[in-house]
C-alpha positions as CSV (number, residue, x, y, z in Angstrom):
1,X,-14.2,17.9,-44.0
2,X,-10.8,18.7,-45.6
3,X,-10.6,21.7,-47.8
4,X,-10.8,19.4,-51.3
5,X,-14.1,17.8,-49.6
6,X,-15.9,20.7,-48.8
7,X,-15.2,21.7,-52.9
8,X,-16.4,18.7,-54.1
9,X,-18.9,18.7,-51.8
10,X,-19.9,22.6,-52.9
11,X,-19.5,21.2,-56.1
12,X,-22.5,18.3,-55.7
13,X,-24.6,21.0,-54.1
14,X,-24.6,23.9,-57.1
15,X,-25.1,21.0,-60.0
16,X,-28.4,20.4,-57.8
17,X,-29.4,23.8,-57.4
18,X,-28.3,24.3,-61.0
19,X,-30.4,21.6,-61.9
20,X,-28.1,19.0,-63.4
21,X,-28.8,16.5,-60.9
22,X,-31.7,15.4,-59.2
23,X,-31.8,15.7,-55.1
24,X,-32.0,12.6,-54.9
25,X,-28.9,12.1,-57.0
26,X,-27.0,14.9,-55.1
27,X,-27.6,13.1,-51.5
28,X,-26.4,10.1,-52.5
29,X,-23.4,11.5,-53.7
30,X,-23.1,13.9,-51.0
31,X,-23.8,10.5,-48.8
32,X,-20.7,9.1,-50.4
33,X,-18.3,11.6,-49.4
34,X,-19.3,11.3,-45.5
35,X,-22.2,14.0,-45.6
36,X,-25.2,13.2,-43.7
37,X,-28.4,14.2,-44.6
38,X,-29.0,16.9,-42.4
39,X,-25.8,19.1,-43.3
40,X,-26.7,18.1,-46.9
41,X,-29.7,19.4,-46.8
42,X,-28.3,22.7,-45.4
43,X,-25.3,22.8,-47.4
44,X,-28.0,22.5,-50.6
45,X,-30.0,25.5,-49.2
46,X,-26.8,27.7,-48.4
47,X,-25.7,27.0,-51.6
48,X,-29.1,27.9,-53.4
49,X,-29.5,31.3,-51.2
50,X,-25.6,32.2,-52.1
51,X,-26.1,31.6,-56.0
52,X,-26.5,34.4,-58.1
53,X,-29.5,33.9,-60.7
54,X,-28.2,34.7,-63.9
55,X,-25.1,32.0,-62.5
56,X,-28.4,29.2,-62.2
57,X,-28.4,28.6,-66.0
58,X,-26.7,26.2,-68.2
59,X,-24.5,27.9,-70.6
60,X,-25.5,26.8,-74.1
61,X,-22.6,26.0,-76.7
62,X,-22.1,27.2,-80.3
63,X,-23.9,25.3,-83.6
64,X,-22.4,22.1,-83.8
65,X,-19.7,22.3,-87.0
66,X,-18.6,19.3,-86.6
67,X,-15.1,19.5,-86.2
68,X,-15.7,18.7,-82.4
69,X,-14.3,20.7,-79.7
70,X,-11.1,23.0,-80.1
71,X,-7.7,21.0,-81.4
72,X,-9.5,18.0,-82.3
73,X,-9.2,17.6,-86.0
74,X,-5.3,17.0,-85.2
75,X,-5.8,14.8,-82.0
76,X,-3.2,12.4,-81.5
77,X,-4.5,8.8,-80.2
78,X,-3.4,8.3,-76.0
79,X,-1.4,5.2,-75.2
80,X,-2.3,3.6,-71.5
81,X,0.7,4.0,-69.8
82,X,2.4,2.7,-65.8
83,X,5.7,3.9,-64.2
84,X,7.0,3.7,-60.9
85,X,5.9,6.3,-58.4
86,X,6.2,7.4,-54.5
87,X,3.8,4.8,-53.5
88,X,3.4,2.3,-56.2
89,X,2.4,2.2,-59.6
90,X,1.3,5.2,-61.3
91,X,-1.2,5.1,-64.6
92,X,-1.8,7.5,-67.4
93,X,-2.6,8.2,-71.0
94,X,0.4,9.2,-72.8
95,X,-0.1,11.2,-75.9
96,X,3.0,11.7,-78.1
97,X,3.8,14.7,-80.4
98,X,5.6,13.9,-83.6
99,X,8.5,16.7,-83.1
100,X,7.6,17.7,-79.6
101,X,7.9,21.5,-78.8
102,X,7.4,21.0,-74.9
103,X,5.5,18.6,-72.9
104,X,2.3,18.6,-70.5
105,X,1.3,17.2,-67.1
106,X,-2.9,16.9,-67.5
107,X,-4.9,17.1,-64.5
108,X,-8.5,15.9,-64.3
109,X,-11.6,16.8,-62.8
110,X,-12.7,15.4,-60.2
111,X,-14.4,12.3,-62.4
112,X,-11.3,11.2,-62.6
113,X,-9.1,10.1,-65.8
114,X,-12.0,10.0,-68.1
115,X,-12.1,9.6,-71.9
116,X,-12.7,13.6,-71.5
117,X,-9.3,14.7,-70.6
118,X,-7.8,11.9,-72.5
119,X,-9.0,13.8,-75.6
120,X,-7.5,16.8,-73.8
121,X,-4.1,15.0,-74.0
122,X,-4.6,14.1,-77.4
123,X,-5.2,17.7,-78.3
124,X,-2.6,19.2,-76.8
125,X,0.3,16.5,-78.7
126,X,-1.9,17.6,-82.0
127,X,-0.4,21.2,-81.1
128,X,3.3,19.6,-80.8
129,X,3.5,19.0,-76.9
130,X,3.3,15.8,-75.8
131,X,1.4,15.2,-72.8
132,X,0.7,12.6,-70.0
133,X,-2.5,12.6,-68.3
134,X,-2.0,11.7,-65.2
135,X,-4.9,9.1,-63.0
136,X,-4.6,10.5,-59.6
137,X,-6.6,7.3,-58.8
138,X,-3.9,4.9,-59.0
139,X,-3.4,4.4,-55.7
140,X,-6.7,2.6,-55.4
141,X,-6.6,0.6,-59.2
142,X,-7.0,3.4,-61.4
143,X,-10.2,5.7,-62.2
144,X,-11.6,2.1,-64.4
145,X,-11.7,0.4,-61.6
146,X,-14.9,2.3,-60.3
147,X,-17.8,1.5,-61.8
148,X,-19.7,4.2,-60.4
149,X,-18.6,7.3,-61.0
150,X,-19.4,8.8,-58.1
151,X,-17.2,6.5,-55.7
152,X,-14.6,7.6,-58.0
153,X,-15.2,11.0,-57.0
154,X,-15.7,10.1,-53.4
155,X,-12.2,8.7,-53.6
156,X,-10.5,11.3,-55.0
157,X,-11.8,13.7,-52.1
158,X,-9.7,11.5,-49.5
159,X,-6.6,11.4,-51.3
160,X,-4.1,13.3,-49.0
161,X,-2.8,16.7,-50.6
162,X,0.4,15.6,-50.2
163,X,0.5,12.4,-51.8
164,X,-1.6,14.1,-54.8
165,X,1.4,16.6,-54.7
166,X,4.2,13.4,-54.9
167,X,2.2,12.2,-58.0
168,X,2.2,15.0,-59.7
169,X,5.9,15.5,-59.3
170,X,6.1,11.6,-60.0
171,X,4.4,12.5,-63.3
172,X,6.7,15.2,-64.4
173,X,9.6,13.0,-63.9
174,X,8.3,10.8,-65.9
175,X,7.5,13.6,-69.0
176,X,11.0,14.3,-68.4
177,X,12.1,10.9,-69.5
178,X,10.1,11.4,-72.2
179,X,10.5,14.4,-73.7
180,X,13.8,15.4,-72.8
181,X,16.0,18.6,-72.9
182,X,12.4,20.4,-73.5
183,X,10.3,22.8,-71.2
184,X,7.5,21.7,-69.5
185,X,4.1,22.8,-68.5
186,X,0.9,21.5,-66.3
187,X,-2.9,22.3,-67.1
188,X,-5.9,21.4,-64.9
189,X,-9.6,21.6,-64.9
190,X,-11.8,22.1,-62.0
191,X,-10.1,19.7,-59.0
192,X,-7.1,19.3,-61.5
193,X,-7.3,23.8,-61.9
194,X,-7.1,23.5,-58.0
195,X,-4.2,20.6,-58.0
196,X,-2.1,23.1,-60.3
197,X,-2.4,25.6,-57.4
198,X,-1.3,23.2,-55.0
199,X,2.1,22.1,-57.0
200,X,2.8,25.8,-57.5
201,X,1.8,26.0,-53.4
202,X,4.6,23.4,-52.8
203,X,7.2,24.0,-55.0
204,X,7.9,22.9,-59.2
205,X,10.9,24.7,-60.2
206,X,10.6,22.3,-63.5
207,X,7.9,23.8,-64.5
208,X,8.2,26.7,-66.9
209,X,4.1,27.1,-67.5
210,X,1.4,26.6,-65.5
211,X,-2.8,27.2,-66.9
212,X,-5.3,26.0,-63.8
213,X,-8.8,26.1,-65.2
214,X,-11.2,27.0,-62.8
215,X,-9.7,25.7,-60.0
216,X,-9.6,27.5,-56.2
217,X,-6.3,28.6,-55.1
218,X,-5.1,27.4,-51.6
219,X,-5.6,29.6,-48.7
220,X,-2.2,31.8,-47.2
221,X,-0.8,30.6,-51.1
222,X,2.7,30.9,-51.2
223,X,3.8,30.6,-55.1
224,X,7.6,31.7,-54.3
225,X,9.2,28.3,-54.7
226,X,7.7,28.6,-58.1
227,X,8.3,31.7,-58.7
228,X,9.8,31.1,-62.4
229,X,6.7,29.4,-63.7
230,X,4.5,31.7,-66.4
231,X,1.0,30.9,-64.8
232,X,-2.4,31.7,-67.3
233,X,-5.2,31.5,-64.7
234,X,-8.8,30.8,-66.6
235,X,-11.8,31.6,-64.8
236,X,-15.8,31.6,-65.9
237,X,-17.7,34.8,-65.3
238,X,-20.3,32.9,-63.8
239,X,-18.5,30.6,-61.6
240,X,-18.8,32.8,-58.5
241,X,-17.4,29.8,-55.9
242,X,-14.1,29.8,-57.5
243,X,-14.0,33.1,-58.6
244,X,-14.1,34.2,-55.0
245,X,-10.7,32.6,-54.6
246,X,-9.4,34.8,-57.9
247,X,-7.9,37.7,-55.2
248,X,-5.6,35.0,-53.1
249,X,-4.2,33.7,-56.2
250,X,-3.9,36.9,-57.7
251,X,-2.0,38.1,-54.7
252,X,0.5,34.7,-54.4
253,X,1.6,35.4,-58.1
254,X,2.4,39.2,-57.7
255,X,3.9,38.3,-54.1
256,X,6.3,36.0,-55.5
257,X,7.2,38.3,-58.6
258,X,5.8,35.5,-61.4
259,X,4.7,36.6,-64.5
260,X,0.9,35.9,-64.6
261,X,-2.2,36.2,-66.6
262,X,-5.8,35.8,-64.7
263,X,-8.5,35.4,-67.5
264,X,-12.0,35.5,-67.2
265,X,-14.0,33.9,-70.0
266,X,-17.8,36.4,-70.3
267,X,-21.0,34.1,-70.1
268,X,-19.4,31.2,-68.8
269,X,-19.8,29.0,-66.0
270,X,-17.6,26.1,-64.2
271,X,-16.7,23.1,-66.6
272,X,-17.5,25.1,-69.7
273,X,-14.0,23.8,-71.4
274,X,-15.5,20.5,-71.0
275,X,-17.5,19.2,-74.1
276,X,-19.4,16.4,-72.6
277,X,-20.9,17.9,-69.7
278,X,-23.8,20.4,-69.6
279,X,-22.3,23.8,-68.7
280,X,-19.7,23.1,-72.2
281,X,-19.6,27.1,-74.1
282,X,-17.9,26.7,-77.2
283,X,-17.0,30.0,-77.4
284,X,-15.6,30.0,-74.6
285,X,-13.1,27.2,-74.9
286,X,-12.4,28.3,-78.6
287,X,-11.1,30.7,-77.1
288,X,-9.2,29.6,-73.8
289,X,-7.7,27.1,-76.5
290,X,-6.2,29.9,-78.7
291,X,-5.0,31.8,-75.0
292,X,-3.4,28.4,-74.0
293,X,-1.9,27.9,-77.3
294,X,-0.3,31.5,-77.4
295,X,1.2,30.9,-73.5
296,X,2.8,27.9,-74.7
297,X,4.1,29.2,-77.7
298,X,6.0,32.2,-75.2
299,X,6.7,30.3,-72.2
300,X,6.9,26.5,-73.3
301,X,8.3,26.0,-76.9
């Protein structure tokens, strides 16, 4: 298994023991990614006996007010959008400020680019930084062309670091078309947190702000070919998998001299920003939307 397997695959095994999917579901999923039932069976047990109990609940979100999740009273409507990019066609969701301040690179989960993190996109132009959501799916027709979503996810775990990398940088050329003469900034959740790491790993000197949600830093990180970026790492108190990997990030970003804030949001577990899944805290992404907002706002605008 490659590194980004064994997460997703980690992954599979904690929303079983966590009980937001079935065994059955979990094997089949865990099946799709090249795990036989034997190791998944183990990997399900090691992952039960590591988790912590109070970390085997699903966080419960804030009285619906209606207004939806944070930012999206002034959401701005995506656009479906291709450009050229290492290997082909790239596609994304393109959300466009009116008087942009900055623009941002969105990466998504590991679901792919779902009407979730389009709305994420949407947001963020609401805030005055357009943004491109980026489909790391491309490659192999787009995160639409799976029908189930977990072949989509199986996908994803092959795609090559490097050519995830390429993308990304393929992306941020292409905000720079769009937005230029303005600073620019990349946010991911969960896979996308950890994709973040990776493009800081290999090297974005364009960037001038970087937020990873949730996402596990590479082992030996080395951030100092990015060391100008202004990185706001957000973590969940309960999310003990990634939050194991807080110390090597914590140790690239003061090895390479970057300014750096690592947050961790109280009674909170992995996903919580994301307001249709099951582990969504409203308080929580309230405020990691006000702490994004405010890093922008220094570093960005």
């Amino acid at each position: 298994m490659t590194p980004l397997q064994r997460y997703i695959a980690e992954e599979i095994a904690i929303d079983h023991v966590d009980g937001l999917l079935s065994r059955r579901e979990a094997l089949r999923r865990l099946a799709l990614l090249g795990v036989g039932a034997t190791a998944a069976t183990a990997l399900i047990a090691g992952c039960s006996d590591n988790r912590q109990p109070e970390a085997q609940t699903t966080a419960t979100s804030a009285p619906d007010t209606g207004d939806g999740p944070p930012g999206a009273q002034n959401a701005v409507k995506t656009t479906p959008i291709t450009w050229p990019g290492p290997r082909g066609e790239l596609q994304g969701a393109w959300a466009e400020a009116s008087d942009p301040r900055g623009a941002v690179l969105v990466i998504h989960e590991n679901k792919g680019l779902n009407d979730h993190i389009r709305s994420v996109a949407g947001r963020l132009a609401g805030t005055g930084y357009s943004a491109l959501a980026i489909d790391l799916l491309s490659g192999q027709g787009g995160t639409g062309a799976f029908a189930d979503p977990a072949e989509a996810t199986a996908a994803l775990s092959k795609i090559p670091p490097r050519d995830a990398v390429a993308d990304m940088r393929s992306g941020i050329d292409e905000l720079s078309r769009r937005v230029p003469d303005r600073k620019l900034a990349a946010v991911g959740f969960c896979m996308g947190g950890a994709m973040v790491w990776r493009l800081l790993n290999a090297g974005e000197p364009r960037l001038s702000a970087a937020v990873p949600f949730y996402g596990p830093a590479p082992k030996n990180a080395d951030f100092s070919k990015s060391k100008d970026v202004a990185v706001l790492g957000i973590y969940a108190a309960q999310d003990e998998r990634v939050n194991v990997t807080e110390p090597v990030a914590r140790a690239a970003l003061e090895g390479a001299g970057m300014v750096f804030e690592l947050v961790t949001e109280p009674d909170a577990n992995h996903a919580f920003f994301n307001d249709t899944g099951q582990r969504y805290n409203a308080a929580a992404a309230a405020d990691a939307w006000r702490r994004v907002q405010d890093w922008f706002a220094r570093y960005v605008a």
